[in-house]
Structures are given as C-alpha cells and as structure tokens.
Phi, psi and omega in degrees: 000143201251126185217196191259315169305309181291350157292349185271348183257010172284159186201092197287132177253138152324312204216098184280103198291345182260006166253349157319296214297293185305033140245321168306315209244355178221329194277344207277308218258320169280358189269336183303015173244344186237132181271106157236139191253149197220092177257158186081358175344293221270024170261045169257130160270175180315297205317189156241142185269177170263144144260118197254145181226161135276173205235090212229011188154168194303332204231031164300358174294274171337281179308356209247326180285326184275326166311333189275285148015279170309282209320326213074355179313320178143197201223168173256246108136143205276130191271110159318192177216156176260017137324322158295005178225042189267330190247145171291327164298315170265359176294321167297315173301321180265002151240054169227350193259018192068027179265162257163087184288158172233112170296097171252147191324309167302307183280353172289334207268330182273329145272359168283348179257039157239335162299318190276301171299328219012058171216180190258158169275150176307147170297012180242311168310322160264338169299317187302344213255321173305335193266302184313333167293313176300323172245003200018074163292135152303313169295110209214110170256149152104029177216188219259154216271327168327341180292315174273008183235344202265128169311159186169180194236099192283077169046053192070014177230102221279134191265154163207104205272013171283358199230354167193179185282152167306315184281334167281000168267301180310326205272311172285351187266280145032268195310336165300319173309283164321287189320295198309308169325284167321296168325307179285324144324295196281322195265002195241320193266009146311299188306344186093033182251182176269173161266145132221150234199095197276083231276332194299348212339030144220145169293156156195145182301274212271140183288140139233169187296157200266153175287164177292332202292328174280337161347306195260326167308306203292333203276296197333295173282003147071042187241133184290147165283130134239119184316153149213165182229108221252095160256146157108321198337294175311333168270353163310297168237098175258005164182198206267032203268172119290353177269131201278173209246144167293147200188185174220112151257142187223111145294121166258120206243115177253196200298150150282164211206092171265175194308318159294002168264031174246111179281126177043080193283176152315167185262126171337089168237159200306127149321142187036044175254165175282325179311326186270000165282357144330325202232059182272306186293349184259025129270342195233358172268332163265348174294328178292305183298320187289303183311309149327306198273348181275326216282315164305030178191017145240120191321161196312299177324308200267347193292172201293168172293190177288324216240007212003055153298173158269152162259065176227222179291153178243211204341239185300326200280351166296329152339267204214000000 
C-alpha cells in the first residue's frame, strides 16, 4: 500500500543494481528474438530529462530503459501509480527498481475508503467524495457516514474528525504525499537519472490526452521534455508474461522541449499542489503539445483515437 511510510523506505540509485541485473542477466538474452530499434538517438542532450511515452502495455518500458543501458545513457526513474504497491512482492519490486510512486487524489480516496469499508467505493460514492475533495466541501451525502466519522490512521497521516473535516484531512495528507514525490523527483535528477514519465497515466494501445503533473514537474524542476514515441510494444508483451513474444519495437525520440519554449508559463508553485490547480488550463496546455509531438512519432495503430479517450481502465479500478 502506498502510504506516507513507504516513501521513506525508497532508496533511489545512480547505478541501480537491480535493472543492472535485469538487463545484463535477462533482458540481454530475451531480446535476441526482438528487433528494437532507438531512431533519434542522437537528438538526446547531455543533460538529464523528463521522458514523456506512451503508455502501450505493462512492460513498455523495459526495452526502451535497457537500450538506454546498451547506450550507456544512464538508468531511469519512473513514476508509477500506487496501484502499484497494493501487493507486497510488486511493491519491493517497484522500489528496488528506481520507480517513484505517484499519489493521487483518486487512490487516497480510493484506498482509504476501501480500508474503512472493505470494499472499493460505487462510482456514485466516489464521485460524490472526488467533488468534495476536490472543492473541500463539508458536506459529502450518499457514501457510508464511517467514512467522515470514524478516526483512523489516513495512509499514515493520523484523522481525527472532532478536530477537521474528512476533506481537510484528505487534503493535507495529498500535501504530505505530494512534498515526498517532489523531494524524490529533485533527488533522481542530482543524482544524475532521467525522469520517465507516462503523462497518459493508464495503458491504452491509442495515446490519450495527457495530465497536468508533468507539466507542473518540468516547470518546477526546471527540466527538458523529451517526447518518444513507443511502437509494436504491445505486440510484444502481449500479456502479462515477462517473457517479451518475438517482435520489432520502434522508439522514436523527438526534439527535446527545455523550459524556455513555453512562453509566459504559470508562476512557479508547488507540484500537485492545490495552488497549481489555478493554473490547470496553462498546465494542460502544455502538456496537450507534448502529447501532440509524441502522437507525431507514432505509428497509425497507436496515434490518438477520434475522441482521444483511454481504452484502458476506468473509474476505481483505475485506482487501487
């Protein structure tokens, strides 16, 4: 479970031993069946970047971080969803491997109210809990009233509902989260890693539009964008095997996009914060161009749909 404790037990490396190994000791050896190719290479700087992808299956990652590897470029890490630290086995995995869970207001709401309850909330139950949160309302009608009353321990940030509101506790436990994300962000590009960074933040075979959060990183961190664009992946890892299917994957790498093209940007405020939802559309506005320039480095099968939806998971289960 992704909580206030488990960001303090990640312990991000320069040289990560365990995607050495999986790439030395496994990726090496299963890839000899798959042509992947890395076009654009050489428009990478020196620096370390944000990478923006699409998100086309579970493991789309893996070639493009062991090619960065064969290069010698360096190692990454990537932000998650903390759907990913729901099993203790992939949780250990995903923090030995340089990922960076990212809490978001939907999985605080979606897993503390399956702690209290033990069940996922109904999509009319979380909606109503998402708006309140969202506008920090007092008032929350149609979900189960243990939810606003009962004291308890909020993913490590202790509620007491004699002394605040369910939403003003969801909303500082969020800002706790949220510093510890950032901190780890600011601590991955010292160190000398990339970011990678999926802005679609569910899979789907066809790009959909993108979230704010890279956005507001990249201004924050003062960091270059670089689009890529991920084809055949999906025919590759074509379910949930680890073993990739023979196949050709093609990374497409486009210009990089450093801090200075975005002309009269938001005024510099804390990431995932409520203060930058002020500046949501000038945050979704540069995030909308990136997703443009990836959607231009994909093949047809993947580029956005008519509606640019996701085809991927929806309400809670995207979640938890």
């Amino acid at each position: 479970m992704l909580d206030l404790a488990l960001y303090d037990k990640i312990r991000l490396s320069a040289r990560p031993p365990a995607q050495r190994l999986i790439a030395e000791g496994f990726l090496r050896f299963d890839y000899r069946k798959v042509d992947l190719v890395l076009e654009g290479a050489e428009r990478l700087p020196q620096e370390r970047v944000i990478f923006a992808m699409n998100h086309t299956d579970s493991f789309n990652y893996w070639p493009f971080q062991y090619e960065l590897h064969r290069r010698k470029r360096g190692y990454t890490a990537t932000w998650v969803k903390g759907k990913n630290y729901e099993h203790p086995v992939v949780s250990l995995f995903m923090r030995i491997t340089n990922n960076i869970p990212l809490a978001s207001r939907g999985y605080v709401i979606t897993r503390d109210f399956l702690n209290v309850v033990g069940r996922r909330p109904q999509p009319d139950e979380y909606r109503a809990l998402r708006h309140a949160v969202d506008t920090l309302a007092d008032d929350v009608e149609g979900v189960p009233a243990e939810v606003l009353r009962r004291g308890r321990d909020m993913l490590g940030r202790p509620f007491d509902p004699e002394r605040e509101s369910y939403t003003a506790a969801v909303d500082a436990l969020m800002n706790a989260l949220s510093e510890r994300f950032v901190t780890l962000n600011e601590k991955a590009l010292r160190m000398g890693l990339d970011l990678l960074v999926f802005p679609q933040g569910t899979r789907s075979v066809r790009l959909s539009r993108g979230h704010v959060g890279l956005a507001q990183m990249a201004l924050h961190l003062g960091a270059t964008i670089v689009p890529v664009g991920c084809n055949g992946s999906d025919l590759v890892y074509s379910g949930k095997s680890l073993l990739a299917k023979p196949g050709r994957i093609v990374y497409r790498v486009g210009e990089p996009i450093p801090v200075s093209h975005w002309k009269n940007p938001p005024p510099r405020v804390p990431p995932l914060s409520r203060a930058a939802d002020a500046y949501r559309d000038a945050y979704q506005a540069i995030v909308d161009e990136v997703m443009e320039r990836i959607d231009d480095l994909l093949d047809e099968r993947y580029r956005f749909s008519s509606d640019r939806e996701s085809e991927g998971t929806r309400d809670v289960d995207r979640f938890v």
